[in-house]
FIMAR-225781 format. One record per residue (C-alpha): residue number from 1; z, x, y; residue in three letters. Coordinates in steps of 0.05 Angstrom, whole numbers, plus 5000, padded with zeros to 4 digits. Layout:
(NUM (Z X Y) "ALA")
...
REM end
This chain:
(1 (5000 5000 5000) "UNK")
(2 (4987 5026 5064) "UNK")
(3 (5024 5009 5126) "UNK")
(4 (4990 5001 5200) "UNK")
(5 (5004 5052 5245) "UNK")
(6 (5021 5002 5294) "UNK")
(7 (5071 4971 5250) "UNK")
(8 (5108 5048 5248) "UNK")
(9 (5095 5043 5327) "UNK")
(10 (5136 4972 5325) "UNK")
(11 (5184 4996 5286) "UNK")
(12 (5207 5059 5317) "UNK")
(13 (5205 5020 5385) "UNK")
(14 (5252 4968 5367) "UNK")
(15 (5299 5015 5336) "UNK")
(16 (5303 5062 5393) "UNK")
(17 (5316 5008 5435) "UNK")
(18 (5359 4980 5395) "UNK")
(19 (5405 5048 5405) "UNK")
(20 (5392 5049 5470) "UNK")
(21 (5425 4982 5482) "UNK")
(22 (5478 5002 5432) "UNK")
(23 (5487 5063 5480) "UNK")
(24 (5489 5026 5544) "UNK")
(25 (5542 4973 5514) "UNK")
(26 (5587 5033 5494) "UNK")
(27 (5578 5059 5579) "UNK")
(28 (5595 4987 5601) "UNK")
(29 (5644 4963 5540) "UNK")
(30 (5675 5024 5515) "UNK")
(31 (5664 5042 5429) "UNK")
(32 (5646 4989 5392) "UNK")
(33 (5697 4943 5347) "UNK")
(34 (5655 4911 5293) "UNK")
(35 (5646 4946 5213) "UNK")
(36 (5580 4962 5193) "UNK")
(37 (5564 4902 5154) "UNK")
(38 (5572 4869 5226) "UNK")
(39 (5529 4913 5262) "UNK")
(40 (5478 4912 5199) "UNK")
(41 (5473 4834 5210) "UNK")
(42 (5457 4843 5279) "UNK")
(43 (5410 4892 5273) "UNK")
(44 (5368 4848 5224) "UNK")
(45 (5387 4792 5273) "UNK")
(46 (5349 4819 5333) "UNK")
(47 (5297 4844 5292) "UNK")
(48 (5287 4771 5288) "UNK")
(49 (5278 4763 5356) "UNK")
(50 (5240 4822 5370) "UNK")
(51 (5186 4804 5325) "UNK")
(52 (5196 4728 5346) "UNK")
(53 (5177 4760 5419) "UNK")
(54 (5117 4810 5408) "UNK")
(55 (5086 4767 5363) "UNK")
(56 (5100 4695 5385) "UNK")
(57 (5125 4701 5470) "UNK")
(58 (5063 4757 5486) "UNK")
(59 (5004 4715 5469) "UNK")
(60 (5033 4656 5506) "UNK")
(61 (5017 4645 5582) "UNK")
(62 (5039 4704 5621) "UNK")
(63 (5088 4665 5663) "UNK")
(64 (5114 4621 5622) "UNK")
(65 (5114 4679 5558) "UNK")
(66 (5154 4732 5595) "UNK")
(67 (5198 4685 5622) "UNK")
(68 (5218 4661 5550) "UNK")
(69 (5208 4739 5533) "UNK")
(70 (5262 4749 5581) "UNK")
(71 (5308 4699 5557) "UNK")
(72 (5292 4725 5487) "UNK")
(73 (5312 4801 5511) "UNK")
(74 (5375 4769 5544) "UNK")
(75 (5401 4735 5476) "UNK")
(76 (5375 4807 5436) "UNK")
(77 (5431 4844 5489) "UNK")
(78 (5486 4792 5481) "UNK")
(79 (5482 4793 5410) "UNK")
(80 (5500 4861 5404) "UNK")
(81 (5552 4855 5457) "UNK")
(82 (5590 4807 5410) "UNK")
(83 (5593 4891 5371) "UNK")
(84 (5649 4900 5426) "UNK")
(85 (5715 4880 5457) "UNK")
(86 (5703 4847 5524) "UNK")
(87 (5702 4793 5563) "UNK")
(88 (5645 4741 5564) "UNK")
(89 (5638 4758 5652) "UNK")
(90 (5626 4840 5623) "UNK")
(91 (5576 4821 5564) "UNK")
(92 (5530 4781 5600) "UNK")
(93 (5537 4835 5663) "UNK")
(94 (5523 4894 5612) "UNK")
(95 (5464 4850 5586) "UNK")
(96 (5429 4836 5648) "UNK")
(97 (5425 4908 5663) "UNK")
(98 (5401 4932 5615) "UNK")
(99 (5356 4887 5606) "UNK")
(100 (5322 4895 5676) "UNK")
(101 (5323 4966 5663) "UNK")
(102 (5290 4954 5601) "UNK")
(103 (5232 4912 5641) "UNK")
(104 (5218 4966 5693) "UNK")
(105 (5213 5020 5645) "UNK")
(106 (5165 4992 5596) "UNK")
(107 (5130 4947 5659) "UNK")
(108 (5110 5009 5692) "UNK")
(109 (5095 5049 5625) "UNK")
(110 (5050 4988 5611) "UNK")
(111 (5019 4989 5674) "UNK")
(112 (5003 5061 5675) "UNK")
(113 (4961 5053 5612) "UNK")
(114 (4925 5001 5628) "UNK")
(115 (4899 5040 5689) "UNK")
(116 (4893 5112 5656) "UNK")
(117 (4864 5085 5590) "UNK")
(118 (4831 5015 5613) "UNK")
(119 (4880 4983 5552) "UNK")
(120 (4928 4939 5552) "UNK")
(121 (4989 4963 5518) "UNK")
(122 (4988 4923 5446) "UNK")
(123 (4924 4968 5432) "UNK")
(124 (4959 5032 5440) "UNK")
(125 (5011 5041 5383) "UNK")
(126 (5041 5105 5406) "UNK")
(127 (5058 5079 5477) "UNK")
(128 (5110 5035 5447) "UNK")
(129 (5137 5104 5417) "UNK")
(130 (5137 5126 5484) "UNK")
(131 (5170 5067 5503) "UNK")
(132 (5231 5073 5456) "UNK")
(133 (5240 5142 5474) "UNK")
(134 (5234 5125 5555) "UNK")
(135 (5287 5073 5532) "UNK")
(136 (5336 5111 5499) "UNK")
(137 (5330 5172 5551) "UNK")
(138 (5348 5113 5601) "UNK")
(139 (5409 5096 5562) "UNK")
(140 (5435 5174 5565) "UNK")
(141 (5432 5160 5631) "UNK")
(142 (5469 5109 5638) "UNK")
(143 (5521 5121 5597) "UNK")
(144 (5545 5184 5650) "UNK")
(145 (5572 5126 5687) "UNK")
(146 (5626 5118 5643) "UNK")
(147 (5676 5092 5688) "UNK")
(148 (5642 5017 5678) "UNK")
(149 (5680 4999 5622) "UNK")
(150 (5745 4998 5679) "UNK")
(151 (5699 4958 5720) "UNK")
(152 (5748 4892 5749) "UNK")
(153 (5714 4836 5791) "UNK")
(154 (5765 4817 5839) "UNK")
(155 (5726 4756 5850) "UNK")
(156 (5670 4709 5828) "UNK")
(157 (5625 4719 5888) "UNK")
(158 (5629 4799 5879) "UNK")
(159 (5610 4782 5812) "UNK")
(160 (5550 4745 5831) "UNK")
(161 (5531 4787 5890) "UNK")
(162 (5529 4846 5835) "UNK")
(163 (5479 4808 5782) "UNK")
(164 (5437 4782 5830) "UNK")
(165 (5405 4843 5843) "UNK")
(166 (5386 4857 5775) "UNK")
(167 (5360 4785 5771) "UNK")
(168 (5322 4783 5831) "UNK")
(169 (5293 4854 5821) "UNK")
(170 (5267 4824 5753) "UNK")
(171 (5232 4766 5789) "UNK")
(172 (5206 4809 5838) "UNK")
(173 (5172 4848 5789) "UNK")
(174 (5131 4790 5765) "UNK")
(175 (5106 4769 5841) "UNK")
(176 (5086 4840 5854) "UNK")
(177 (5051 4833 5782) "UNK")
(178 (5014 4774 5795) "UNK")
(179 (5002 4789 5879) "UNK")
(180 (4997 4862 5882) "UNK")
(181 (4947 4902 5855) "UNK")
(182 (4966 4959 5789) "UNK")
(183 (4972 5017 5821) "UNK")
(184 (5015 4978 5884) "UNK")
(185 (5054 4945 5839) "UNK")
(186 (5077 5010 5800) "UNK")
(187 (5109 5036 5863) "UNK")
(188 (5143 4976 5877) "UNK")
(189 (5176 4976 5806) "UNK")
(190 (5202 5054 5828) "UNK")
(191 (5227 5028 5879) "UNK")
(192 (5262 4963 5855) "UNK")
(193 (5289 5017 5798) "UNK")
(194 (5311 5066 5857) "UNK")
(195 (5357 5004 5881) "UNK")
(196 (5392 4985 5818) "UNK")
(197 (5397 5056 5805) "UNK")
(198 (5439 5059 5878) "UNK")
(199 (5468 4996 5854) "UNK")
(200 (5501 5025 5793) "UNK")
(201 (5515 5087 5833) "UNK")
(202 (5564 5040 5878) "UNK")
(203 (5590 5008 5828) "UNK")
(204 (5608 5068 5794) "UNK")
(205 (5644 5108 5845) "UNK")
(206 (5685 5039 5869) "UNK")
(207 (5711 5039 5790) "UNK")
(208 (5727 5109 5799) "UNK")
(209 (5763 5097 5868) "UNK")
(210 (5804 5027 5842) "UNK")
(211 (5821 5067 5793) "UNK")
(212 (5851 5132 5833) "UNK")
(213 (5887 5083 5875) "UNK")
(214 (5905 5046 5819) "UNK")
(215 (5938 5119 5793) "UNK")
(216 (5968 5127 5856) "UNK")
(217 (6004 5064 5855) "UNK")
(218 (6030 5080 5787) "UNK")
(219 (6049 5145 5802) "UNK")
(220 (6090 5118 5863) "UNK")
(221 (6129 5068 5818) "UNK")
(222 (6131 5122 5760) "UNK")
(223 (6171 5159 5816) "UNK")
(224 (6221 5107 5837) "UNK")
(225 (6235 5090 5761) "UNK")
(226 (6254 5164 5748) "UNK")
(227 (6296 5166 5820) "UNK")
(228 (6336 5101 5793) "UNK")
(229 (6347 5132 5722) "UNK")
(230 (6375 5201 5749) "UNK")
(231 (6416 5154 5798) "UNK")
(232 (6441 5116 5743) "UNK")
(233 (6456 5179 5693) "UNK")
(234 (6499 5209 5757) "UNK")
(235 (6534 5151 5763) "UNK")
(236 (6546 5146 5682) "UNK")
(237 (6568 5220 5684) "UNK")
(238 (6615 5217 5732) "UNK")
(239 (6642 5151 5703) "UNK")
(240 (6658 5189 5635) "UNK")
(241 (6683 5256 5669) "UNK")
(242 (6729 5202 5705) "UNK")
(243 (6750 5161 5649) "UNK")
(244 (6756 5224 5607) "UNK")
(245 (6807 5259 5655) "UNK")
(246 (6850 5195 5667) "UNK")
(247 (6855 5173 5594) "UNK")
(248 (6883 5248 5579) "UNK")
(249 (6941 5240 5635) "UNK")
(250 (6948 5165 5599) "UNK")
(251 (6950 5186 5532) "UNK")
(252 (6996 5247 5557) "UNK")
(253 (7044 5196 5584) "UNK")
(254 (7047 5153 5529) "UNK")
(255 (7063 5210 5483) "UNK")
(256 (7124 5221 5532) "UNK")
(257 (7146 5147 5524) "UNK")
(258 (7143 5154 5445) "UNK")
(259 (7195 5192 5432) "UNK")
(260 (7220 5156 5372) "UNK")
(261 (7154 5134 5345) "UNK")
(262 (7127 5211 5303) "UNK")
(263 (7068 5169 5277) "UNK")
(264 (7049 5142 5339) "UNK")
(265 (7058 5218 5370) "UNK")
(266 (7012 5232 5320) "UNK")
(267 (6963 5187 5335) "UNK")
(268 (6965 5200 5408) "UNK")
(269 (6952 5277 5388) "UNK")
(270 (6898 5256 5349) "UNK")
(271 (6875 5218 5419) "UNK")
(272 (6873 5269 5459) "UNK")
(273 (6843 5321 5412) "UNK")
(274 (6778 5283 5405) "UNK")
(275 (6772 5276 5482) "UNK")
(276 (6778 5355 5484) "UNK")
(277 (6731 5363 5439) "UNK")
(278 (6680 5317 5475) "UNK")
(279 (6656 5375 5515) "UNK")
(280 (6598 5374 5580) "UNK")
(281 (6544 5405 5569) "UNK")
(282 (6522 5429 5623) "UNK")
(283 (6569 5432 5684) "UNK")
(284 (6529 5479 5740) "UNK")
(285 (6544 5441 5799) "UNK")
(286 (6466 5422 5805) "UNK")
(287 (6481 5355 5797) "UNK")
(288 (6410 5328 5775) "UNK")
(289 (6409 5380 5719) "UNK")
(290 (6479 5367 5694) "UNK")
(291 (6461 5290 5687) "UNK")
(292 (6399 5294 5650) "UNK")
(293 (6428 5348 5605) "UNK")
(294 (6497 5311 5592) "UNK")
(295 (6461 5239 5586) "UNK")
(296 (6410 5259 5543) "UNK")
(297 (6452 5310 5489) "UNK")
(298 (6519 5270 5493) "UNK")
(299 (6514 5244 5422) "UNK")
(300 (6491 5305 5393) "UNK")
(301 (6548 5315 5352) "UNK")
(302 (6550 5256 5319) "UNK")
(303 (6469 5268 5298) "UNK")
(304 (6492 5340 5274) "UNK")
(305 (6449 5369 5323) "UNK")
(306 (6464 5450 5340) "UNK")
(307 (6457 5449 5407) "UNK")
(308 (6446 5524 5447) "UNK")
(309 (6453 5524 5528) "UNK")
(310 (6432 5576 5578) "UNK")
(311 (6426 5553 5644) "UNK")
(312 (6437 5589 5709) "UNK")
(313 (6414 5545 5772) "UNK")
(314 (6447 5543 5836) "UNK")
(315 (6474 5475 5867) "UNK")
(316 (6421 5458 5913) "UNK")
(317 (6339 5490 5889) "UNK")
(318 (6273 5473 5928) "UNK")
(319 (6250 5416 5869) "UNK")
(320 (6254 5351 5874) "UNK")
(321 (6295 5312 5830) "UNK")
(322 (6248 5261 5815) "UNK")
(323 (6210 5322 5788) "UNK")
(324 (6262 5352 5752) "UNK")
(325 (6288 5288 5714) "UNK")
(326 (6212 5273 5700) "UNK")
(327 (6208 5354 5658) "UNK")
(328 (6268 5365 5643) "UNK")
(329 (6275 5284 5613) "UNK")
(330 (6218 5293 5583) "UNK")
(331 (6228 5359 5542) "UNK")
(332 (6296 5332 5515) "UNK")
(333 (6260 5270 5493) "UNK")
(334 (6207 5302 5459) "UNK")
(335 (6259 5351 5428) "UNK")
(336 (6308 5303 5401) "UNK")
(337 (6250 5258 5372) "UNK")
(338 (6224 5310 5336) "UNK")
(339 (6292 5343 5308) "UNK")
(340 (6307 5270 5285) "UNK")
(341 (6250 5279 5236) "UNK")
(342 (6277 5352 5201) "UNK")
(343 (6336 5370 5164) "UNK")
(344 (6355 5429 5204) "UNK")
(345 (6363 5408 5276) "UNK")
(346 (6368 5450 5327) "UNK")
(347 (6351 5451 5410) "UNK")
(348 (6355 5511 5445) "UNK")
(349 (6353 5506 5527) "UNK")
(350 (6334 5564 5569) "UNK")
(351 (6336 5551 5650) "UNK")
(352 (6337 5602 5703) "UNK")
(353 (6319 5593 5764) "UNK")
(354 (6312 5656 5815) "UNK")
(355 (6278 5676 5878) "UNK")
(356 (6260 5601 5894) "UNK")
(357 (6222 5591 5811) "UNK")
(358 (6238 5557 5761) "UNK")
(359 (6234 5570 5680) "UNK")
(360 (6253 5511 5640) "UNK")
(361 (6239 5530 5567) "UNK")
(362 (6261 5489 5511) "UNK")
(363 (6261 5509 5441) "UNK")
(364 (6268 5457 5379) "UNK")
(365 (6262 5448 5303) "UNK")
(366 (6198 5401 5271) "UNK")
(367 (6175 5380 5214) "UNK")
(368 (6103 5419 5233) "UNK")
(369 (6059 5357 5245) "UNK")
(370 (6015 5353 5305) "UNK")
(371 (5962 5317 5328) "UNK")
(372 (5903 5338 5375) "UNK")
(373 (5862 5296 5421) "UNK")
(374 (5789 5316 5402) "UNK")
(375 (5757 5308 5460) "UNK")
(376 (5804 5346 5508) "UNK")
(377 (5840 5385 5455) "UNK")
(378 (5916 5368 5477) "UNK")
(379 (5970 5348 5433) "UNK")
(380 (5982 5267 5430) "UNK")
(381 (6045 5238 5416) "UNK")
(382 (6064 5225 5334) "UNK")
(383 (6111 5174 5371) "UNK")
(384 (6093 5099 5339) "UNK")
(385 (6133 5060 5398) "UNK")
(386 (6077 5051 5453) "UNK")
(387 (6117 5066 5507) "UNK")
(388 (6114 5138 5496) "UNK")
(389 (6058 5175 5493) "UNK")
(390 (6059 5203 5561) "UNK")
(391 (6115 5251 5561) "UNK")
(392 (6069 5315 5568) "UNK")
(393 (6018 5277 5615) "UNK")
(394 (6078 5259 5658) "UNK")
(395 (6110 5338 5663) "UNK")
(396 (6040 5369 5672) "UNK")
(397 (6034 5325 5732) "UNK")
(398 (6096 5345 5757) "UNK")
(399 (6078 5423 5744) "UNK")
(400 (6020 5415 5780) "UNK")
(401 (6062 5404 5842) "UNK")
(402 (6090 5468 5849) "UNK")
(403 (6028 5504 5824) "UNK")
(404 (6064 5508 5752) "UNK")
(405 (6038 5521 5688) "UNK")
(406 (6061 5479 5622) "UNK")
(407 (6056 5533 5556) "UNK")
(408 (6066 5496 5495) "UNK")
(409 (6064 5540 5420) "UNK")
(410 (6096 5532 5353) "UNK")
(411 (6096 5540 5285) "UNK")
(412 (6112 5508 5217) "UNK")
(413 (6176 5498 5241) "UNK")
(414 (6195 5510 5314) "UNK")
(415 (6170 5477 5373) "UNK")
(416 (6169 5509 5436) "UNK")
(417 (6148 5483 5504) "UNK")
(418 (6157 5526 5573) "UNK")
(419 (6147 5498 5644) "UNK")
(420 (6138 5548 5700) "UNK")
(421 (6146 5528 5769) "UNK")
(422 (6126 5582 5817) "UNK")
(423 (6167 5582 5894) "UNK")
(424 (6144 5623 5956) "UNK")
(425 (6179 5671 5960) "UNK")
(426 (6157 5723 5910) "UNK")
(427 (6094 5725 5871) "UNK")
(428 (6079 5700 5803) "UNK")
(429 (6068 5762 5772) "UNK")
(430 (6132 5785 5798) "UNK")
(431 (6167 5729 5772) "UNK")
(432 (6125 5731 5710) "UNK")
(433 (6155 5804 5704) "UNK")
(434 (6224 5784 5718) "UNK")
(435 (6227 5729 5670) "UNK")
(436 (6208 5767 5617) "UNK")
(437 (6268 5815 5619) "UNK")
(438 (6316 5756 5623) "UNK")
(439 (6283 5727 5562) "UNK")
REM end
């Protein structure tokens, strides 16, 4: 049996298209949802259509058959939006598009043979290869503007205002078709394409700007939540330091008053030994680093946790303490989650802080399980609540700040993550130097 070359020409169209919609859905919709088998029925689906179109719309009237064609090409798009997670209002937006971009390219194509070769387009088989791979080039293209899958339409008359251009640049192409001569109307389709291509452009960078703000905004109430936690761990410290000293001189007097009582004299002792041995962790005088350290390690003992402190910071450092509850937070966090997991448990905390820079290194045990983004190639959280996730993000933004660096190595076993935060008044190879001796 021997198979048309047109029918190869056909096929190898529709299939490039087909990925090139598939590409542009995955620009404006993000990766697709759907199994195979799903994606398999809508491929033979639209090969339905597409062969319902070339065969059945073409022939027809030209008005009346690309108008249908159109509709045809509109349902072909939608159908494979149903591949991805969205919203109706984004599916039929990501349709229309591409589909108008889809009529200018292979318009023009099929205007430029017809006045190079004198054909129309159905007698030249390899143009619709040409076609495909115009298509799918097209959809490389368009995926770059991959902030469109943020893409939020505040309202329904920015919505509108957005697909009518698409829509009326399609119409427009079939007046300049029908009132403009070949070669007149193949400059007016560059032109219309120049538009939505500006059109896309705009849309584009005002994702990408919503989105900064959007970051900003977050950032700014990411900032108040830390201020109100160190507030409240402060406040919580000095509570216990409070209750702890008074409930001694209690205890101590009650002792006094049970003379006669040697069991309850024992008990008391008892009393008062555990609050002795309910030690602070951390008592510098730097107030924000004493209440993150001594709110987040009190229970320690109780989770059989070896705990190793070396701290020297003054009372008062150039930082703010947002920024220090966010790293240091944050690296306790991530330490105690992951000693939870091991047998051996173990945090070791290094802080120094000279010549106006900081060196917050913490060292813990792990089980030796991590996980890599592949794209970017940082570690995600193992973490399974949601909430978390964005320690790292969260202390590398911080870092950032004060020109800082965030080193993170380990092995099978130990986990170690440093944050350096350079100052003024030396220079970081200095520091670098001077940090090394003291480690």
């Amino acid at each position: 049996m021997i198979i048309d070359s047109s029918i190869i020409s056909y096929m190898l169209h529709f299939v490039l298209t087909f990925l090139a919609i598939m590409k542009m859905m995955s620009a404006f919709l993000g990766q697709r949802k759907t199994s195979m088998f799903q994606l398999g029925a809508t491929f033979i689906f639209c090969i339905g259509l597409y062969l319902f179109n070339n065969f059945v719309l073409v022939p027809m009237d030209f008005i009346l058959g690309g108008f249908l064609g159109i509709l045809c090409a509109l349902a072909n798009d939608l159908t494979i939006s149903f591949n991805y997670q969205a919203s109706f209002k984004k599916r039929l937006a990501c349709s229309i598009i591409t589909v108008s971009l889809i009529i200018f390219i292979e318009t023009f194509i099929a205007i430029l043979a017809v006045i190079i070769s004198n054909q129309i387009i159905v007698n030249l088989g390899y143009v619709y290869v040409l076609l495909g791979v115009l298509n799918y080039l097209c959809a490389l293209w368009f995926y770059r503007f991959k902030n469109f899958k943020k893409a939020t339409f505040i309202s329904k008359k920015l919505w509108f205002l957005f697909l009518s251009i698409p829509i009326l640049s399609v119409f427009f192409v079939f007046i300049f078709l029908i009132q403009l001569s070949l070669f007149f109307a193949a400059i007016s389709i560059i032109f219309l394409f120049i538009i939505n291509f500006i059109i896309l452009y705009y849309q584009d960078a005002l994702s990408t700007n919503y989105q900064i703000k959007l970051q900003s905004t977050l950032d700014v109430q990411e900032k108040e939540y830390y201020f109100t936690q160190n507030k409240l761990m402060i406040e919580t410290v000095e509570m216990v330091k409070s209750i702890r000293h008074d409930m001694k001189l209690h205890l101590a007097t009650l002792r006094d008053f049970a003379t006669d009582h040697p069991e309850m004299i024992c008990y008391i002792n008892s009393l008062i030994g555990e609050l002795e041995k309910s030690e602070i962790h951390s008592d510098t005088g730097n107030v924000a680093f004493d209440s993150v350290i001594n709110f987040k390690l009190k229970s320690v003992k109780e989770d059989g946790i070896a705990i190793h402190l070396d701290i020297f910071v003054p009372m008062l450092i150039g930082i703010e303490t947002a920024d220090i509850v966010i790293i240091l937070g944050n690296l306790l966090d991530n330490a105690l989650d992951a000693v939870a997991r091991v047998a051996d448990k173990f945090i070791k905390v290094h802080i120094l802080y000279e010549k106006g820079n900081l060196l917050i290194k913490v060292e813990n045990s792990f089980n030796g399980n991590v996980k890599t983004n592949k794209e970017t190639g940082e570690l995600e959280t193992l973490k399974t609540n949601n909430d978390h996730g964005y320690g790292l993000k969260n202390i590398r933004q911080s870092a950032r700040k004060y020109d800082g660096t965030v080193n993170l190595s380990y092995d099978n076993k130990v986990f170690v993550t440093e944050v350096l935060l350079y100052g003024k008044q030396v220079s970081q190879k200095n520091f670098k130097n001077e940090l090394t001796t003291h480690s």
